[in-house]
C-alpha positions in Angstrom: -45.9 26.1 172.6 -43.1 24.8 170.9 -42.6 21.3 169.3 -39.9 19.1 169.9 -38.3 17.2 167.3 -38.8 13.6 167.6 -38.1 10.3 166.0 -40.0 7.1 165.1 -41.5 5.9 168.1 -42.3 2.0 169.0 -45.2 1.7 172.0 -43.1 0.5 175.1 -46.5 -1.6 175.6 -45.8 -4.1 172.5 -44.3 -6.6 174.6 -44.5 -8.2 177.7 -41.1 -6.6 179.1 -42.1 -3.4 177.5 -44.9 -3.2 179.7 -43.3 -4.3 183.0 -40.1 -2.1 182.7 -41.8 1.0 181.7 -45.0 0.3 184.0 -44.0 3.2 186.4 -43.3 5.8 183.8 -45.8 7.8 182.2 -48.5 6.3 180.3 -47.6 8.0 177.1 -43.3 7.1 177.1 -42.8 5.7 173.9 -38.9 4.3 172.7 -37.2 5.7 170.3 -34.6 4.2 167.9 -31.0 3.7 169.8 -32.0 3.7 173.4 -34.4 6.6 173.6 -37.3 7.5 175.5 -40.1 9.9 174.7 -42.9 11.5 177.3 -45.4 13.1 175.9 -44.6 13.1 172.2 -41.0 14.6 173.3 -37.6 12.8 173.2 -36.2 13.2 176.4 -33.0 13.5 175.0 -34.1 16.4 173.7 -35.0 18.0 176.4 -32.0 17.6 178.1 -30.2 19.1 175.2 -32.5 22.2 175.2 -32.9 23.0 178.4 -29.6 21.6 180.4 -29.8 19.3 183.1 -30.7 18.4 185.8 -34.3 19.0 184.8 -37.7 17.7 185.4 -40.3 16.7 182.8 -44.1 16.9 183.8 -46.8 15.0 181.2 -49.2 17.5 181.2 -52.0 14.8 179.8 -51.0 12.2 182.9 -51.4 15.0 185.0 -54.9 15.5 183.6 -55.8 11.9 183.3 -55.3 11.2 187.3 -57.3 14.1 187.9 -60.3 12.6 186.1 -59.7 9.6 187.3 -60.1 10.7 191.5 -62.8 13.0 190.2 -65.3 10.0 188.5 -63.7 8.0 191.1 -65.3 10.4 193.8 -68.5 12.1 191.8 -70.1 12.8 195.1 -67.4 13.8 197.0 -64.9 16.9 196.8 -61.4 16.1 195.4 -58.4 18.4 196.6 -55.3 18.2 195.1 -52.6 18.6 197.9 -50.5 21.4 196.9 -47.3 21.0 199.0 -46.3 17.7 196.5 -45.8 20.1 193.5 -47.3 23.5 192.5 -47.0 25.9 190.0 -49.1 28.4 187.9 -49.7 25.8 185.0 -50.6 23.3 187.4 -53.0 25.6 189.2 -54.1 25.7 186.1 -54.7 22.0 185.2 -56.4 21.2 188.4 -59.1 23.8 188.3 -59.9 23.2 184.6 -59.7 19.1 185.7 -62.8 20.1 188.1 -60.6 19.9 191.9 -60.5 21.9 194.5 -56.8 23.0 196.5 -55.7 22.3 199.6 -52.3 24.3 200.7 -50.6 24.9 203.9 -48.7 28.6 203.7 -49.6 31.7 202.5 -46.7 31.7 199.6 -48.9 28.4 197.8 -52.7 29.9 198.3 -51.6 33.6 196.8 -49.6 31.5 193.9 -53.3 29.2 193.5 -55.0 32.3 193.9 -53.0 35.0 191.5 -52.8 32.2 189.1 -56.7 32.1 188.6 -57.6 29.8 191.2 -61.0 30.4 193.0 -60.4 31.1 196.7 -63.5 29.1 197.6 -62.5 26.0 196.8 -59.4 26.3 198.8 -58.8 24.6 202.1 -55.7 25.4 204.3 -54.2 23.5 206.6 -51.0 23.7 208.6 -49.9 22.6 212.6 -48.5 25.8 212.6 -50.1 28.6 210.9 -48.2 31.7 210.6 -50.4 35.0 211.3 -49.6 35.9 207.5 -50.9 32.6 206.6 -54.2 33.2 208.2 -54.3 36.5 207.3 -53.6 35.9 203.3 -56.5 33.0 204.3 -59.1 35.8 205.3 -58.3 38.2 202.9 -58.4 36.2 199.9 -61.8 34.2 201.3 -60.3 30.7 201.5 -63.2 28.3 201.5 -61.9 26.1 204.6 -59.4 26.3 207.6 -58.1 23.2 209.2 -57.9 23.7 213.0 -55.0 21.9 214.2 -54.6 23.6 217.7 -56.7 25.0 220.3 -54.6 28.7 220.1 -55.7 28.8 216.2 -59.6 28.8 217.6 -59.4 32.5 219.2 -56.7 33.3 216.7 -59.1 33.0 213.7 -62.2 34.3 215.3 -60.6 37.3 216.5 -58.7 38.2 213.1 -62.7 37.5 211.2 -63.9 40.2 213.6 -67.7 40.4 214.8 -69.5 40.6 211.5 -67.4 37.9 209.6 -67.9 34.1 209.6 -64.9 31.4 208.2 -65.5 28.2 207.6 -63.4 25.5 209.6 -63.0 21.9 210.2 -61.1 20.4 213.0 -58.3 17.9 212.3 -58.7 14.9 214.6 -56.3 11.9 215.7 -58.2 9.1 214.5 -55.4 7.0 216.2 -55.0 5.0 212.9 -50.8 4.0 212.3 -50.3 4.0 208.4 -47.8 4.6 206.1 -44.3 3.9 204.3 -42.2 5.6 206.6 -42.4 6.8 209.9 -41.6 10.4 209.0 -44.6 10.5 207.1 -46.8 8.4 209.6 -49.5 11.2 210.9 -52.6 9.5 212.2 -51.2 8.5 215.6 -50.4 10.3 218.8 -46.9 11.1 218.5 -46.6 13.0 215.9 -47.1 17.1 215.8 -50.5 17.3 213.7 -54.1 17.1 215.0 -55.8 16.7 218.4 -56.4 13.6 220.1 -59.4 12.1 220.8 -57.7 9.8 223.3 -57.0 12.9 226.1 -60.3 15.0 224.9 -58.7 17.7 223.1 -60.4 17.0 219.6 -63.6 17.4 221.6 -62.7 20.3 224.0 -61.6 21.9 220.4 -65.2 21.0 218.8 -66.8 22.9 221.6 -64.9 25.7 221.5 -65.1 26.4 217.5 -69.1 25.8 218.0 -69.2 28.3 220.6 -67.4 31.0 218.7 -70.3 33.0 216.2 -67.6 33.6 213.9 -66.4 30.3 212.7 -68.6 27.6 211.1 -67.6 24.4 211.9 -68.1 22.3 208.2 -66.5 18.9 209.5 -63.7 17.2 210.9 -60.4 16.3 208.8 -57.8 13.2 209.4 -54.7 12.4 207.7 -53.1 9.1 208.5 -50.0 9.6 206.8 -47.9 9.2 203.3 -47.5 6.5 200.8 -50.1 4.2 201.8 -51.5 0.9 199.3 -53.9 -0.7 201.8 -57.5 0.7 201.3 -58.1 -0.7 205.0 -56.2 2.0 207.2 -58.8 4.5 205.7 -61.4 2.2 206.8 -60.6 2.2 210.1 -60.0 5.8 210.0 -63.2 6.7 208.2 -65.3 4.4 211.1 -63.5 6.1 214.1 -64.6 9.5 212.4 -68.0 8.7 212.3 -68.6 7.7 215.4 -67.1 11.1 216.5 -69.5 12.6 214.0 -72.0 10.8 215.9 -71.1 12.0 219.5 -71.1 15.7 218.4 -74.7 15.3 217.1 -75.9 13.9 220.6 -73.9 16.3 222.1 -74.8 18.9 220.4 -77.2 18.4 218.4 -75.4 19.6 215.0 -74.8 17.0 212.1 -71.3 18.2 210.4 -71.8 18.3 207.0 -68.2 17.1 205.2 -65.6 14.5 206.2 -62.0 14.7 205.2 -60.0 11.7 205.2 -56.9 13.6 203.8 -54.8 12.0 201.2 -51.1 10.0 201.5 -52.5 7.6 198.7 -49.4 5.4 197.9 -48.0 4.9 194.2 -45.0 2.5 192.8 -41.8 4.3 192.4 -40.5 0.6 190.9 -41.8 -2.0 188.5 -43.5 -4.4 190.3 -44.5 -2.5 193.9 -47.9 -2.7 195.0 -50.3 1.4 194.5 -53.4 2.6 196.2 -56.5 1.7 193.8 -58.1 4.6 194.0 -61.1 3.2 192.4 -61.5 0.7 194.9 -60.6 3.1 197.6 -63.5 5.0 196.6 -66.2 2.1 196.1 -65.2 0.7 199.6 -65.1 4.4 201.4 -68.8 4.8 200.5 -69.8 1.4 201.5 -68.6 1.8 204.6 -69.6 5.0 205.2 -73.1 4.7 204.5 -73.1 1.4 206.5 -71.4 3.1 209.5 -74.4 6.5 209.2 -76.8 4.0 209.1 -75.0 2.2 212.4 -75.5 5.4 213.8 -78.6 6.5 212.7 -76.6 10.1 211.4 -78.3 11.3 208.4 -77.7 13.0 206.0 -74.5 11.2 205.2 -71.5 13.3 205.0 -69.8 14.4 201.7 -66.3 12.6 201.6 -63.6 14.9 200.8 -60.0 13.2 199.9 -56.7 14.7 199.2 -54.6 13.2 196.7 -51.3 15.1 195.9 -48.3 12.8 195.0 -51.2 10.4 192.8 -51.8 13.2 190.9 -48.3 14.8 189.9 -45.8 12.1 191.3 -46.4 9.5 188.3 -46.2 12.2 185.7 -42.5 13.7 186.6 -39.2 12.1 185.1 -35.9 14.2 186.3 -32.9 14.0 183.9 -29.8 14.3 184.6 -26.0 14.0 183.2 -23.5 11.7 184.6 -20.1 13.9 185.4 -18.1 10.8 186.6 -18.6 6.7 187.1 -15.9 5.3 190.1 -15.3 2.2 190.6 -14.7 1.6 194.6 -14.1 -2.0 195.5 -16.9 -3.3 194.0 -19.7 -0.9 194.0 -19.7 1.6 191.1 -20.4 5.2 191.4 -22.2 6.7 188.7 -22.2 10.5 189.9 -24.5 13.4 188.4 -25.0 16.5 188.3 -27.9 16.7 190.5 -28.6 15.3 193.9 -30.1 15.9 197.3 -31.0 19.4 196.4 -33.0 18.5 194.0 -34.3 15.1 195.4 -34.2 15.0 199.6 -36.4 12.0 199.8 -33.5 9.3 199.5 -31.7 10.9 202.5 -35.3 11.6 204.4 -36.9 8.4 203.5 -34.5 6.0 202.4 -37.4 6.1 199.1 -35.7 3.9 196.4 -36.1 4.8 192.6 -35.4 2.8 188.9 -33.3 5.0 187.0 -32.4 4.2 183.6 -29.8 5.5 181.2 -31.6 7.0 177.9 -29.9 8.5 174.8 -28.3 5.6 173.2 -28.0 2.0 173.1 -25.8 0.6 175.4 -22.8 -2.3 174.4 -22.5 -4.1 177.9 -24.4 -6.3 180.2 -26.0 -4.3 183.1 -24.3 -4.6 186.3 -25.4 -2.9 189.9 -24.2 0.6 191.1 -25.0 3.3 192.6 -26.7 6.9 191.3 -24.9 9.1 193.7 -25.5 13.7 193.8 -22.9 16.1 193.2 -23.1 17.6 196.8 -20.8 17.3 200.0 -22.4 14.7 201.7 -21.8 11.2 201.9 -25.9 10.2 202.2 -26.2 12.3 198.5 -27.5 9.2 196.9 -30.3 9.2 194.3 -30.7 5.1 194.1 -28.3 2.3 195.2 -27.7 -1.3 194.1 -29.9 -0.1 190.6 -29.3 -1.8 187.3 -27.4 -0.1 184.5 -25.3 -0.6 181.4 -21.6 -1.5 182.3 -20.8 0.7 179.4 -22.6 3.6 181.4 -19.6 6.9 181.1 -19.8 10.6 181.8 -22.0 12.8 179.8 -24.3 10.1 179.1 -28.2 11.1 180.3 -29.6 9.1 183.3 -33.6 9.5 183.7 -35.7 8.9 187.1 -39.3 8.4 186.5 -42.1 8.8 189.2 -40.4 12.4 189.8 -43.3 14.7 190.0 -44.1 14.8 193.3 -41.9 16.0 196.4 -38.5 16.4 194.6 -39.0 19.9 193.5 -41.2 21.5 195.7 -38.4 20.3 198.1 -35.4 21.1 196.4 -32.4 23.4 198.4 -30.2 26.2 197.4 -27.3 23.4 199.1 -24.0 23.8 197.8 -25.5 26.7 195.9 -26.1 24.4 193.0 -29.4 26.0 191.8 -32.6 24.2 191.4 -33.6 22.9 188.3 -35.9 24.2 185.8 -38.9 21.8 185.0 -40.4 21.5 181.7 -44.0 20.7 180.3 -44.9 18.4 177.7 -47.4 17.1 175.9 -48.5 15.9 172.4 -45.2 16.4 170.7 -44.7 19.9 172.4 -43.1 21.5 175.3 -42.5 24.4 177.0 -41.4 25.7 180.1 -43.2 25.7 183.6 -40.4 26.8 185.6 -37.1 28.0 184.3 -34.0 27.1 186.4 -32.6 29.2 189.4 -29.2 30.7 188.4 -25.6 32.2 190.3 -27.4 35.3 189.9 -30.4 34.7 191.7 -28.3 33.5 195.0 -26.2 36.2 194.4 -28.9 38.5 194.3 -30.2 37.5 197.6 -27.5 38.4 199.5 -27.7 41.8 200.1 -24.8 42.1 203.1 -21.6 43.8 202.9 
């Protein structure tokens, strides 16, 4: 590890606007002298001039802290940190050290968790649409769980496990529960591609078939109600409507499922002042009603809860920098263009997500004014955050920082425009070093192989 150089830092916590305008960043930012800001002990500034922009900075000790936090949150329960919202060997690494398990959905992130040191047996994958190399990587590696999401995957799995093998599996059910900040990320209701309904019977005709196949053990049944959710009752209701399904395969069958997955999509702030999942409380009311809902039931033992936090855990800890190349003034909305954009950061053009960028590096002489934080790419909807405050004063080759950046911005990023992705740096206590360097000419260049 290498340390970065930093300046005298005052706590951003020392005043009352300290604390609200930094509230979404990391909890170790700091100021520095003449506009700065440090994460982790590092001045971003820094990092920027080190490394190049655009470029993403993970705190490795947030990263750690929210993993502690679902994991005494949830002592009784399993905790699986949802790959798909950012992965890489060091964060492989973090999780299993921080005591969670992994849940992925393609081969590429369980042989990544799993050449990286991660134990295959505290792995889950899921996926509506599992590839035969996915299951195959799943079987060959001993993946601790696999998520049934149609009936084809039944016969699928049992036949690749063969007669002398046995998988574990869980089903993942409709619970019929609408939740969620967007309605692209809204998976708990019928009309959306994941799970099997218990409305038309085919989470039951599915429950059936996997405890009729001698091959596959049937642990328990999953959910997922969808993305960037603050309310701890949607997960209620889910959690209820699960257990009485619990309850109906006992009777029917007279087998008590073991484990009950209410999947993650636990909501954070991306700006001062919007509402976040308490994951505390989420967890305190979880168990109430779950033992109250057994008890209803008269299903004992209680099922473990399993939960699967991904954008809690990394999204809070990421800041992307980037460089303004240009600031237009059209009519009377200013542009302030960078050099990064929807290939780095989709979720503005999937999700119409809104961020609170800041301008770092120096102290500004003007009033802040509104504009816009628009990409470098060929698209008209390449815009990172619009009608955000900044410095009127704001000119090119100033830095422009994004917090709340860790989660889906990377592991989504394009080779659009063939721009490159960004590299993305750790840091923590004063040092940093690099996760993940950045994707150069060469390496497009190098993938096409045709004449």
């Amino acid at each position: 590890m290498t340390t970065a150089t930093t300046a005298t830092t005052t706590d951003a916590s020392t005043t009352e606007s300290g604390t609200r305008d930094l509230s979404v960043w990391p909890a170790s930012t700091t100021r520095l002298p003449h506009g700065g800001l440090a994460v982790g002990g590092v001045d971003l500034a820094d990092v920027a001039e080190r490394f190049d922009t655009p470029v993403y900075v993970l705190d490795e000790g947030e990263v750690r802290e929210r993993c502690r936090t679902y994991r005494d949150a949830f002592p009784d329960g399993e905790v699986l940190y949802a790959a798909k919202a950012f992965l890489s060997r060091a964060m492989v690494r973090w999780v299993r050290e921080e005591g969670l398990g992994l849940d992925v959905c393609s081969a590429g992130e369980l042989e990544l968790a799993v050449t990286a040191g991660f134990p295959p047996e505290r792995i889950v994958l899921h996926g509506n649409a599992k590839s035969p190399r996915d299951l195959a990587s799943a079987l060959r590696l001993g993946v601790g769980r696999i998520v049934i999401d149609s009936p084809s995957e039944i016969a699928r799995i049992a036949a690749a496990v063969g007669p002398e093998g046995r998988q574990k599996v869980m089903v993942r059910v409709v619970p019929g529960v609408s939740a969620g900040g967007h309605d692209k990320i809204r998976t708990g209701t019928e009309d959306q591609k994941f799970g099997l309904s218990v409305t038309d019977g085919s989470a039951q005709h599915a429950i059936a078939r996997v405890l009729a196949q001698p091959q596959l053990e049937l642990t328990g049944l999953h959910c997922h109600i969808g993305s960037q959710i603050t309310s701890v009752k949607p997960y209620l209701t889910a959690l209820r409507r699960m257990v009485g399904l619990m309850a109906r395969v006992r009777d029917t069958y007279g087998v008590v499922l073991p484990e009950l997955d209410l999947g993650g999509g636990h909501g954070i702030a991306y700006r001062p002042g919007e509402p976040a999942l308490d994951v505390t409380a989420l967890a305190r009311r979880l168990r109430g009603a779950l033992a109250e809902s057994c008890a209803a039931a008269g299903m004992l033992p209680v099922p473990r809860l399993v939960v699967e936090p991904g954008r809690a855990v990394s999204g809070p800890a990421g800041v992307a920098v980037y460089r303004v190349l240009a600031v237009k003034h059209t009519g009377d909305t200013v542009f302030v263009a960078v050099d990064g954009g929807m290939s780095d950061n989709p979720r503005p053009a999937l999700y119409g997500v809104r961020y609170a960028p800041r301008l770092i590096g120096r102290s500004p002489a003007a009033a802040l004014r509104t504009a816009t934080v628009v990409g470098r790419h060929c698209e008209a909807g390449d815009v990172l955050a619009a009608g955000v405050e900044l410095p009127g004063d704001v000119r090119p080759g100033d830095l422009i920082a994004v917090p709340v950046a860790g989660a889906y911005q990377l592991s989504m990023a394009s080779g659009y425009n063939m721009v490159g992705r960004p590299a993305l740096v750790a840091v923590r206590e004063g040092a940093v070093r690099l996760l993940v360097r950045r994707e150069t000419l060469e390496d497009l260049r190098l993938r096409d192989i045709g004449a």
